[in-house]
ZAMARGU-4260 file (C-alpha; in steps of 0.2 Angstrom, whole numbers, plus 5000, padded with zeros to 4 digits):
<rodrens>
0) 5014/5097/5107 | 5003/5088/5095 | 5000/5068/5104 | 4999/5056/5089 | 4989/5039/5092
5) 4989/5023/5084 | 4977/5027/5071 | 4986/5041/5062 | 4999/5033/5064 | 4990/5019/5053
10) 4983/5033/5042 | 5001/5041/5040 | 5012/5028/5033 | 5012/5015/5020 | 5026/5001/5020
15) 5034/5009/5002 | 5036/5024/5009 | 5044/5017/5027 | 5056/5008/5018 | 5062/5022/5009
20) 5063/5032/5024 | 5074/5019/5033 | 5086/5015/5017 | 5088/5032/5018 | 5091/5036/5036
25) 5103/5018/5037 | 5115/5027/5022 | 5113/5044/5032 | 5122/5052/5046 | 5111/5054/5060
30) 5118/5050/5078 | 5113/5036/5089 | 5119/5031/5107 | 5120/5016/5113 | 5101/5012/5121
35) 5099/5010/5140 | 5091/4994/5146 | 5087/4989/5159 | 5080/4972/5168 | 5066/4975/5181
40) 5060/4959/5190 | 5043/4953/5190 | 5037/4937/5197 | 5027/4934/5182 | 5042/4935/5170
45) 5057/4950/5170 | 5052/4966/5162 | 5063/4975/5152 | 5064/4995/5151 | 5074/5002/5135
50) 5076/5022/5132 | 5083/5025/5114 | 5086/5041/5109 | 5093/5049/5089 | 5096/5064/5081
55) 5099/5072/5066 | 5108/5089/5061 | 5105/5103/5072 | 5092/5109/5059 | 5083/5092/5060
60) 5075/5083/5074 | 5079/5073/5091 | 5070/5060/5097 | 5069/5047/5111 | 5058/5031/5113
65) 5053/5024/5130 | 5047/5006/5130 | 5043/4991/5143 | 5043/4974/5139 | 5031/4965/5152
70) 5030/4946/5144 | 5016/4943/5158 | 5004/4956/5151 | 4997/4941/5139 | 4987/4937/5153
75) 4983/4951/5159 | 4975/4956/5140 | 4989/4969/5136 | 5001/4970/5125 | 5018/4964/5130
80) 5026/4978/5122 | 5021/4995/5126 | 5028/5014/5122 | 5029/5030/5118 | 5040/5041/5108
85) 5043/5059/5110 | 5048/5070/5094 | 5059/5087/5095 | 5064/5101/5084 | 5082/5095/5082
90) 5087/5115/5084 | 5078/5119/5100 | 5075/5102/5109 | 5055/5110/5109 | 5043/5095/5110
95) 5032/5093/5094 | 5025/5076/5094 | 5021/5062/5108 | 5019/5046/5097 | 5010/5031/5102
100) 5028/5022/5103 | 5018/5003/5103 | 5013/5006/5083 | 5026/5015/5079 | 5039/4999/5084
105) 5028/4989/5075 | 5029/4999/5057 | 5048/5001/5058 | 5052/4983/5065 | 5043/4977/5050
110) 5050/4990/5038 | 5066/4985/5043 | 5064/4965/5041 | 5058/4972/5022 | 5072/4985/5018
115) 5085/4968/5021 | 5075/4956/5011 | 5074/4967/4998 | 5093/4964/4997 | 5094/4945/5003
120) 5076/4937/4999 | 5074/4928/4982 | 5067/4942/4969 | 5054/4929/4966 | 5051/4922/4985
125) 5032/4917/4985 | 5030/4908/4998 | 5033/4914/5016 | 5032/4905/5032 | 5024/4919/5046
130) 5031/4910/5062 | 5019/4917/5079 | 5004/4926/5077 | 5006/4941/5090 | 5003/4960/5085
135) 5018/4962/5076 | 5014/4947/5063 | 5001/4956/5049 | 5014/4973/5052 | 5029/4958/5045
140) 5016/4948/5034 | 5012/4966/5025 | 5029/4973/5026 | 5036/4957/5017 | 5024/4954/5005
145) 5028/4975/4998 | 5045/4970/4990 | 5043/4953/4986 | 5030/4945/4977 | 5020/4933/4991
150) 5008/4921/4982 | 5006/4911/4999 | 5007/4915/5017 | 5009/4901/5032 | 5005/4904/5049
155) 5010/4894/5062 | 5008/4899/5081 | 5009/4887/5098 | 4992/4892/5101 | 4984/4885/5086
160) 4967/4894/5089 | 4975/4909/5089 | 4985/4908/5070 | 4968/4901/5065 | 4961/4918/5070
165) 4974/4928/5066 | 4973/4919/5048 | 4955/4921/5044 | 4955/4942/5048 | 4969/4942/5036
170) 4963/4933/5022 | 4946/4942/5025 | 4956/4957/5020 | 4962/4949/5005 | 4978/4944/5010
175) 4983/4927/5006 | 4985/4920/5023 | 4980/4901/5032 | 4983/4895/5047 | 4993/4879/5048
180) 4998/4866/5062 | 5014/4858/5055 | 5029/4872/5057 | 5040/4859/5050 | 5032/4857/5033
185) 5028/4875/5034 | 5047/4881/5034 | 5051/4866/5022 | 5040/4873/5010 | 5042/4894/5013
190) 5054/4904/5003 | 5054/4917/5017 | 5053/4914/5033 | 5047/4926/5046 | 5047/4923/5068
195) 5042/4934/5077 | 5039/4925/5094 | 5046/4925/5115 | 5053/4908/5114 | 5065/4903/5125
200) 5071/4886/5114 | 5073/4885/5094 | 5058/4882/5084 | 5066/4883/5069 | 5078/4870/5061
205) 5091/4873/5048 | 5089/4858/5041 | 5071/4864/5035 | 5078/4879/5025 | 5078/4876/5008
210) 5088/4882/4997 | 5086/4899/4992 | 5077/4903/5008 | 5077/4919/5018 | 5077/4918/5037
215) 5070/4933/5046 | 5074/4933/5064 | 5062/4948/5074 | 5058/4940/5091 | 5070/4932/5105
220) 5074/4950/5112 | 5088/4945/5123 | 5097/4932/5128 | 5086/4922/5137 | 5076/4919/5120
225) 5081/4909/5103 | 5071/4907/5087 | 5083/4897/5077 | 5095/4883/5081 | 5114/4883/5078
230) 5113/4873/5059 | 5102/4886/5053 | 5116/4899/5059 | 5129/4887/5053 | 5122/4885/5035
235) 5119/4904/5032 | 5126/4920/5026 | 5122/4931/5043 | 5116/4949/5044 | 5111/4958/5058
240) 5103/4976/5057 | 5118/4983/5068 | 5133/4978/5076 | 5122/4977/5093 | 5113/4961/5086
245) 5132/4954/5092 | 5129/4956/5109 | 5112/4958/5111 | 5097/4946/5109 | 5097/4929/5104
250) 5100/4918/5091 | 5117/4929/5085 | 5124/4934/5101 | 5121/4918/5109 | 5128/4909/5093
255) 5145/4920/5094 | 5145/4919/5114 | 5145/4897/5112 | 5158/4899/5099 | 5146/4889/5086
260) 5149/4902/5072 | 5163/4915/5073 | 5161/4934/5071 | 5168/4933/5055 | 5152/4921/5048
265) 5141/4937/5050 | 5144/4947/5036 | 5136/4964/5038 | 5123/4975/5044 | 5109/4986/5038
270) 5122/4999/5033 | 5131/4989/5026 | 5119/4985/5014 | 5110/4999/5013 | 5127/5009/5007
275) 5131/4996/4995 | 5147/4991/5005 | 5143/4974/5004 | 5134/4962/4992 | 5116/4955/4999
280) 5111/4941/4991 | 5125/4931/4979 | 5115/4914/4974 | 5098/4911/4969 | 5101/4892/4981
285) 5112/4902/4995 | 5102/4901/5012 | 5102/4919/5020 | 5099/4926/5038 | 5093/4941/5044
290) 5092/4946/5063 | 5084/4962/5072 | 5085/4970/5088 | 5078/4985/5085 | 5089/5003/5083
295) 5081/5020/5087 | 5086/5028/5070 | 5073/5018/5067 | 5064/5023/5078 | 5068/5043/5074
300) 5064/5039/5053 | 5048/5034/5056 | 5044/5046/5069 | 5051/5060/5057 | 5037/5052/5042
305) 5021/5053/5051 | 5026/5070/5058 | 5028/5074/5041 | 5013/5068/5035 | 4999/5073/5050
310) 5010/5090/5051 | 5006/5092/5032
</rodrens>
């Protein structure tokens, strides 16, 4: 069994070719159970633990990703989300592959926020708004800016020191990236908007979008959290990456749960799109909404990519 780190993973995959990858994999067949989680208490802030397993046919691949969520591990200098993901041959369930599960989140999560604004963004967005500044914001900032055209990015962060150095190792790779204190003007402003944050109160306001913006919603795991308040709901055509967005995580599922928008305000997810059974974006001034909670075919697509590519 080959273990695969961080840095191939790097190597192995380029935001074009992910994308692809998921489209494909969201408008295939591959089977994925619902995901176990589970809450473990920790004095510095609940843990969570999630096993997400996927397969293919029986000639393809199995695969099953173990991650913890420790939101105390900012102070401790680790990252809050860590994992690993284990790769089979779907014909024999024989290991080939332990992935460093932590990157490999971080690539499809971003993938995924880029395969639906490629069908809800503007054509022409070019301006985003990149809302927190942990480790998954250059992995969104990149992914984004592969399908649309991105003249200008914002970052905005509650630790303004750290979107300011976040900011300036991303413009120093020619990205177009600044820091900025002002959200509000930031979001006022974007075309996109991107969070990617732990909050546990809205930080965005409907009544900044735009319209025409895009609102991508990555963080606010569970239903503790919320990146964006009722309005913002309210005023937008909802999409979620799968039906588990309806239940799990914020924002949504909190939305549906206090009755401020009804299930029927959601109108589809990543398959849906993906297969063409639904329209994406229908107006160039129509304000859209797109939230994530991750899914391991995912997961099992991007796993099945750098094996692809480090296996030769």
């Amino acid at each position: 069994m080959r273990v695969v780190t961080a840095g191939e993973i790097d190597g192995a995959l380029t935001f074009p070719a992910l994308i692809a990858a998921l489209d494909a994999a969201f408008r295939g067949d591959a089977t994925v159970p619902v995901r176990h989680h589970h809450e473990i208490a920790r004095e510095d802030g609940d843990a969570t633990l999630l096993l997400m397993p996927a397969w293919t046919g029986a000639d393809g691949f199995l695969g099953v990703k173990v991650v913890s969520v420790f939101p105390g591990n900012g102070a401790r200098g680790l990252a809050s989300v860590l994992g690993t993901y284990l790769l089979m041959d779907g014909a024999t369930g024989a290991p080939l592959a332990a992935l460093d599960g932590t990157r490999l989140t971080l690539w499809r999560t971003a993938a995924a926020s880029a395969l639906a604004a490629s069908r809800l963004a503007r054509p022409d967005a070019a301006r985003m708004a990149m809302v927190g500044a942990g480790a998954l914001a250059p992995f969104l900032i990149r992914a984004h800016a592969s399908v649309r055209p991105l003249a200008e990015v914002t970052l905005w962060n509650h630790r303004p020191e750290k979107a300011r150095a976040l900011a300036a190792e991303l413009a120093a790779q020619g990205l177009p990236v600044r820091a900025v204190d002002d959200l509000e003007a930031a979001v006022r402003e974007a075309d996109l908007v991107s969070c990617a944050t732990l909050s546990r109160a809205p930080i965005v306001r409907g009544a900044w979008l735009k319209p025409g913006a895009h609102l991508d919603l990555v963080g606010a795991f569970n239903l503790h959290m919320r990146e964006a308040d009722d309005a913002a709901l309210q005023r937008a055509a909802v999409f979620v990456d799968t039906p588990a967005a309806l239940k799990e995580g914020g924002d949504v599922a909190l939305a549906l749960k206090a009755g401020t928008i009804a299930e029927t305000h959601v109108r589809g997810d990543l398959f849906d799109l993906c297969r063409g059974a639904i329209p994406g974006r229908e107006s160039p001034d129509g304000v859209t909404l797109f939230k994530s909670v991750g899914t391991a075919l995912e997961d099992l697509a991007a796993a099945i990519a750098v094996w692809r590519a480090v296996a030769g």
